[in-house]
N, C-alpha and C positions, 0 to 999 in steps of 0.2 A: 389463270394468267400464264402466257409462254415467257419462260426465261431464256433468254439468250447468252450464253458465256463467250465471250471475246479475251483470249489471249494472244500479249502481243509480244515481240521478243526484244528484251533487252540486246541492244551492243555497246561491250566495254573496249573503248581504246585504249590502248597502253601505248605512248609516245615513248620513243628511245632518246630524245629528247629530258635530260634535267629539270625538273623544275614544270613539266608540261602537268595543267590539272586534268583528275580524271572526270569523263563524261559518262551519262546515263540517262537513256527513257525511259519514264516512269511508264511502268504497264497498266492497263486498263482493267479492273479487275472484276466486273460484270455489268451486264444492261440487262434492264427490263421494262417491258411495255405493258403500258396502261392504257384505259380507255377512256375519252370524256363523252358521256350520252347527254341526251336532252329530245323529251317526248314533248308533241306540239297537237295540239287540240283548234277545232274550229272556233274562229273571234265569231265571238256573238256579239260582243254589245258595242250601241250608235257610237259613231266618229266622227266628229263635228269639221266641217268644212278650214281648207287650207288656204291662203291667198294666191290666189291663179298665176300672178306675176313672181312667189315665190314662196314653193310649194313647202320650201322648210318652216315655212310663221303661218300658224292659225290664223284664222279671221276673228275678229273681235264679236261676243256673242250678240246676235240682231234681236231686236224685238217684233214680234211677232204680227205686233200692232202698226209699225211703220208703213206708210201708207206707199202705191206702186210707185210713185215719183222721189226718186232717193235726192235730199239734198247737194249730195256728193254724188255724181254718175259713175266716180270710179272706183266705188266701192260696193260692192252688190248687200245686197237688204234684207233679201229673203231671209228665210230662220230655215236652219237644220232639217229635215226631213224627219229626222228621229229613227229613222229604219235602225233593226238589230238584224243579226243574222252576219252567215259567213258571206252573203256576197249583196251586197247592200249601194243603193243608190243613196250617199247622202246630203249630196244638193243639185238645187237644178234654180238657175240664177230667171228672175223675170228682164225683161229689155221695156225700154220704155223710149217714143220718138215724139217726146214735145207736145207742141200747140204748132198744129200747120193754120195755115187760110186754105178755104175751101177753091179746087182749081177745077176747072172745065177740061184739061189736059191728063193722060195719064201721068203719075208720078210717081218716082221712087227717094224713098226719107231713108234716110242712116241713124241709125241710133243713137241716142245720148247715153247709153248704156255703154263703158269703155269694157268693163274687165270680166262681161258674162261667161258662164261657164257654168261645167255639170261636173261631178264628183262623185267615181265610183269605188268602191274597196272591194277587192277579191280577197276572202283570208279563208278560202276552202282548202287549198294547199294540194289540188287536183291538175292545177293548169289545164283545167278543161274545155277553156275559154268563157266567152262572152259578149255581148252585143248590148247598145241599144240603141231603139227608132225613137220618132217621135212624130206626132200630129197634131194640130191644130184647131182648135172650136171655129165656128163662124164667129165672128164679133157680133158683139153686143153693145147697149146705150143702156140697159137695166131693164127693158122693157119689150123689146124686139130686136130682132136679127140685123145688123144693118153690115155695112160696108162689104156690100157682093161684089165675089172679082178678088180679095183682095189675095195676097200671096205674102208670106215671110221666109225670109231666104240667109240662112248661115254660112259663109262661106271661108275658105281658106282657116280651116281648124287647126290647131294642132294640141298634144296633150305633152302632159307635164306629172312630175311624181315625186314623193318627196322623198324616196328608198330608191333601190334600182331595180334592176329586169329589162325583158323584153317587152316596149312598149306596144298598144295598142296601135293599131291604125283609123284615124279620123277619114269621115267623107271629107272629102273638099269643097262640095258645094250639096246643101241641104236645102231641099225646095218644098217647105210647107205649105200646100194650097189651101186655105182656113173655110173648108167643107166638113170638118168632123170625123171625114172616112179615113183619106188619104195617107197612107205611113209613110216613114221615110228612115233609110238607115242614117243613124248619125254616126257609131265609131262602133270597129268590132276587134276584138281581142281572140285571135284564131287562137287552137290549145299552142297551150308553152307560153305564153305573153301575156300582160293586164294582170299579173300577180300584186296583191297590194292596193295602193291607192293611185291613181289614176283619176289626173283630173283631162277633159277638153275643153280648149277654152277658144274663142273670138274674140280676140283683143284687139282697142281700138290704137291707137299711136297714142305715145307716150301713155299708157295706161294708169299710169299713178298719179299724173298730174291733171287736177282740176282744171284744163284752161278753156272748156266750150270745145274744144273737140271733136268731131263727130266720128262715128264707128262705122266704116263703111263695111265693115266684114259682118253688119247684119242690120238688113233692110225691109222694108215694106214697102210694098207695090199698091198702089192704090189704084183703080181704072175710073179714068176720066166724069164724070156724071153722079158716082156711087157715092159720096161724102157728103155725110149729115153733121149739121152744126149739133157739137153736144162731147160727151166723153165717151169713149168707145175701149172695149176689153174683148179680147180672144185668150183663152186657156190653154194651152200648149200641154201634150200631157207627154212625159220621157216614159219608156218603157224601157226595163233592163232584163233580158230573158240568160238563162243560166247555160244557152250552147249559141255558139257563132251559129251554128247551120239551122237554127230553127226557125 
């Protein structure tokens, strides 16, 4: 431990002056410096998703079993991801666009899904970045391939955090063509930025109020001819890789 001695110098006035009181600075009569440490290790274990609209409140825990059509559209459903590890995807919200009529026309649906969104945590403590894309199944009815052509499209993202830092940067327009193959960057976190938790989200207006709504900031393209009567599903998978440049 270094000590430092600081001495300072008294001055005594004497007034010629009757009656005047005498003055004095009290001297300082040593300093020393101390140290506060604190050593930091990689988060391992799962972090359950935050509400997208404000990242400081938890989301309340989902059931697993809740089926893809959420009673409330502005609240997402999914369950937790469960991921551990220092740099961890852990949610990745479904969308969901109703009951259309089947049209002869091409058309584009908006979601009823208001407050989708993905949720990532960096707690390697490297700032080394990070990324991730995503891709899309063909749709399905349970039993064949169906709705060929179609396209789902994320756009005007942005993210949000419940700490601070240098945030990520979202794409602005995510174009999934639901072939299976096709990637697509969704948000990347160059080194130095996306420390922590880090959500991106597609919000629709007024996101916390139930009122019928639609999300136009995420759509599905349908091509004219393609639409079969029935219930149809495409799987979306997020990939989160551990450097922006890879």
């Amino acid at each position: 431990m270094k000590v430092s001695k600081i001495v300072a110098i008294g001055v005594v006035s004497i007034s010629t002056i009757v009656g005047a009181a005498n003055t004095s600075f009290a001297a300082v009569a040593s300093q020393a410096n101390s140290k506060a440490g604190v050593t930091f290790k990689e988060g391992s274990s799962p972090i359950n998703p935050v509400d997208p609209t404000d990242p400081t409140t938890p989301l309340e825990p989902t059931d697993p079993t809740t089926p893809l059509e959420p009673t409330d559209p502005t609240n997402p459903t999914n369950p937790p991801t469960g991921e551990s590890g220092p740099l961890t995807l852990d949610y990745v919200s479904s969308v969901q666009f109703g009951s259309k009529e089947i049209s002869i026309s091409n058309e584009v649906y908006s979601s009823t899904s208001k407050k989708p969104f993905i949720q990532v945590s960096d707690r390697r403590g490297t700032g080394a970045g990070w990324k991730v894309t995503a891709k899309a199944s063909r749709f399905s009815n349970g039993i064949s391939e169906t709705l060929p052509g179609a396209v789902l499209t994320f756009k005007n993202g942005s993210v949000a955090t419940p700490g601070i830092g240098t945030s990520p940067t979202p794409a602005q327009t995510i174009t999934l063509n639901t072939d299976g193959l096709t990637e697509s960057l969704v948000v990347t976190a160059e080194p130095g930025t996306g420390l922590g938790t880090w959500l991106t989200r597609w919000l629709g207006p007024n996101p916390n109020v139930n009122d019928g709504a639609l999300n136009n900031n995420v759509t599905l393209q349908i091509p004219g001819g393609s639409a079969t009567i029935g219930n149809h599903e495409a799987v979306v998978t997020w990939t989160l890789v551990d450097a922006p440049g890879v």
